[in-house]
C-alpha positions, 0 to 999 in steps of 0.5 A: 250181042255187042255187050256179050262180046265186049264183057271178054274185052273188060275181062281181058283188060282187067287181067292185063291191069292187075298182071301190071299193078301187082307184079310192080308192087310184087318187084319189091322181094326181088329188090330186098337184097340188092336194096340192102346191100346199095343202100345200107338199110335193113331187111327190116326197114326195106319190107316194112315199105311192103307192110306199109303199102299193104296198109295203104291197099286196105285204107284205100280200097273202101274209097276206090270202090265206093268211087268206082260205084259213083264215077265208073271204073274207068276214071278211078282205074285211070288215075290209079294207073297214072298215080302208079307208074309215078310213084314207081319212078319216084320210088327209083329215085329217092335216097332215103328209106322213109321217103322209099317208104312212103314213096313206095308204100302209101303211094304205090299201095294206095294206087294198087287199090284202085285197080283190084276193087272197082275191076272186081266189082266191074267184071261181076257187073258184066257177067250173069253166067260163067260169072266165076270162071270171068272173075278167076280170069281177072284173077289169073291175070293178077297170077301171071305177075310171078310170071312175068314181072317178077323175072323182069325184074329179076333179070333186069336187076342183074344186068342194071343196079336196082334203081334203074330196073325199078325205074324201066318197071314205071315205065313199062306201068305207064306204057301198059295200064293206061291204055288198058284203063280206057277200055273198061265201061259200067256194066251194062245193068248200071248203065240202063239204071237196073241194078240187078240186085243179088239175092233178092237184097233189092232194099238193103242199104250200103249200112245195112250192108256193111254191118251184116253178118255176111260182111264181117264174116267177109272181112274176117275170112279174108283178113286171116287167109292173107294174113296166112300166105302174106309172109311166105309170098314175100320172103320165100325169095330171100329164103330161097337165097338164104339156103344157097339158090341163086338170085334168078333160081330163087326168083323162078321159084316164085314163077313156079308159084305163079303159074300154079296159081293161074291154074289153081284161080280157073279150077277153083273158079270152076269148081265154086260154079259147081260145088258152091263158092263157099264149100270150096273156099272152106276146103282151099283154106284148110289145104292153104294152111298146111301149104304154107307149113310145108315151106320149113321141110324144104331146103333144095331147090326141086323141093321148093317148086314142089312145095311153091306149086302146091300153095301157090295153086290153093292160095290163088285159087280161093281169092277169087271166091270172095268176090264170088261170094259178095255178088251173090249176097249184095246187090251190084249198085253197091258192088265197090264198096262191099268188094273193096271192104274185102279187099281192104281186110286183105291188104291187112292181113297181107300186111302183116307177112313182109314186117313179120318175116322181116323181125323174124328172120333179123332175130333169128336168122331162120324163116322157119317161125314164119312159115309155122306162124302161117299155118296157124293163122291159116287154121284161123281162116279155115275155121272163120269161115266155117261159120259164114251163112249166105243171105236167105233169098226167100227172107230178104228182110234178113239183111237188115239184121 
């Protein structure tokens, strides 16, 4: 009974981490321009610090995992809490673009990766039923970012120059994730030493697992669904600003965008319990690539909330079907790694939309290839994951294919 009440408490505090953890690493389109224009470095070379944290997420995210599935959450989501907040103040700090690029890129994605994963992994681990809507609540809680720290940061770079509002941003990291951090415990199938192993996948090895079909195919869908919506998250600020909406519209913008896909996490959550995690990951995909090719249509400001809620609340939606989708087709001793395999195709595909859009819009003063790249790219994802073929639960043997 105390562990049916307690699972709510890892849910609640793995929203809270990954609110923080996100809506930090997220400030950075807020401060694009105002970096810019204090510091004289390029749009280019300021999202290329994103491009490389994207990076630095996916080369990380194998390691947390796999760590998480040997030490616990607890410890690995702590040291990246601590390791995020210094990077952030360091961040504010430094003069130079390469040292902002690291500081801000291998540094801050690296420990953002610990977050996203082993939480994942965790909250799969703790829920046998309403597993779905328990993801989609961690994942909603990611969601509120737009909501919360991007307005912070927005409203605190028009009243501080850019250094101090991301400095504050660290300290209100420290103050939060820390504590948040030393509330997660192992599921509870762990800590007895029964693994529950999904989908009778009771022998499969972490090889087996990472050369499966299922796994790649995981990897793939998920590399081209960030790789779709990556560019317009990032830049669809600067956009904003680009068609004459000032600095704190355009930022509510992404707001909009955020509370969208708060809804969009739970419903798509919901529906995957019923319809099916893949059918719905399949239908989001195809619905999030049109979405992403509606941003070259609008110009005025009700447009681009009508336009950021829509794709907001498709893209939100289907990311957490992909831990769904794991935990159904590996068993939970290995739940880090193969989760944080997933995670590790998204940071490449997110990888690509902040230095895409940057080069575009520096060559052609326009955002509107970025948009339409998107789409097509959003199309890639659809039909990937069309082919993907969950493990046959009366064959397990299956898995070592």
């Amino acid at each position: 009974m105390t562990d049916s009440y307690y699972r709510w408490v890892i849910v609640a505090a793995g929203g809270l981490l990954g609110c923080i953890a996100i809506g930090a690493m997220f400030s950075l389109p807020v401060f694009l321009l105002p970096i810019a224009r204090d510091t004289g470095w390029s749009v280019t070379g300021i999202s290329t610090a994103m491009t490389i944290g994207f990076i630095a997420m996916a080369l990380a995210s194998m390691v947390w995992g796999s760590l998480s599935d040997r030490f616990g959450p607890r410890l690995v989501v702590l040291a990246g809490s601590i390791l995020l907040a210094a990077s952030l103040a360091l961040a504010s700090r430094t003069t130079s673009l390469i040292a902002f690029q690291f500081l801000f890129g291998v540094l801050v994605g690296s420990a953002a990766a610990a977050i996203f994963a082993p939480m994942m992994a965790c909250v799969t681990g703790w829920f046998d039923t309403h597993r779905s809507l328990a993801v989609s609540l961690v994942s909603a809680g990611m969601g509120m970012a737009p909501m919360t720290m991007s307005p912070l940061a927005g409203w605190l770079v028009s009243i501080y120059d850019w250094r101090t509002a991301l400095a504050i941003i660290a300290l209100v990291a420290a103050a939060t994730m820390i504590p948040a951090a030393l509330l997660l415990r192992r599921p509870p199938a762990l800590e007895h030493g029964n693994a529950d192993p999904a989908a009778g996948q009771a022998e499969m090895s972490v090889a087996q697992a990472l050369r499966s079909p299922q796994f790649v195919l995981l990897l793939l869908t998920n590399f081209f669904c960030c790789a779709t919506h990556s560019g317009p998250i990032f830049h669809t600020v600067s956009y904003a600003i680009s068609c004459g909406i000032p600095m704190i519209a355009a930022v509510s913008i992404y707001s909009v965008e955020g509370l969208a896909g708060m809804g969009g996490r739970v419903v798509f959550g919901i529906l995957g319990d019923r319809f099916g995690a893949k059918r719905i990951l399949v239908s989001g995909l195809l619905l999030q690539a049109f979405g992403a090719l509606a941003y070259v249509f609008v110009r005025e400001l009700g447009a681009f909330y009508a336009v950021a809620a829509l794709f907001g609340f498709i893209y939100a939606g289907v990311m957490p079907l992909y831990a769904v989708l794991a935990r159904e087709n590996f068993p939970l001793r290995m739940m880090g790694t193969v989760i944080g395999g997933t995670a590790m195709a998204g940071s490449l595909g997110m990888a690509i939309g902040p230095l895409a859009g940057g080069l575009i819009y520096d060559a052609f003063d326009s955002y509107a290839w970025l948009y339409i790249g998107a789409w097509g790219i959003g199309i890639g994802a659809f039909l990937i994951a069309m082919t993907f073929k969950p493990f046959p639960k009366e064959q397990p043997a299956l898995a070592a294919a």
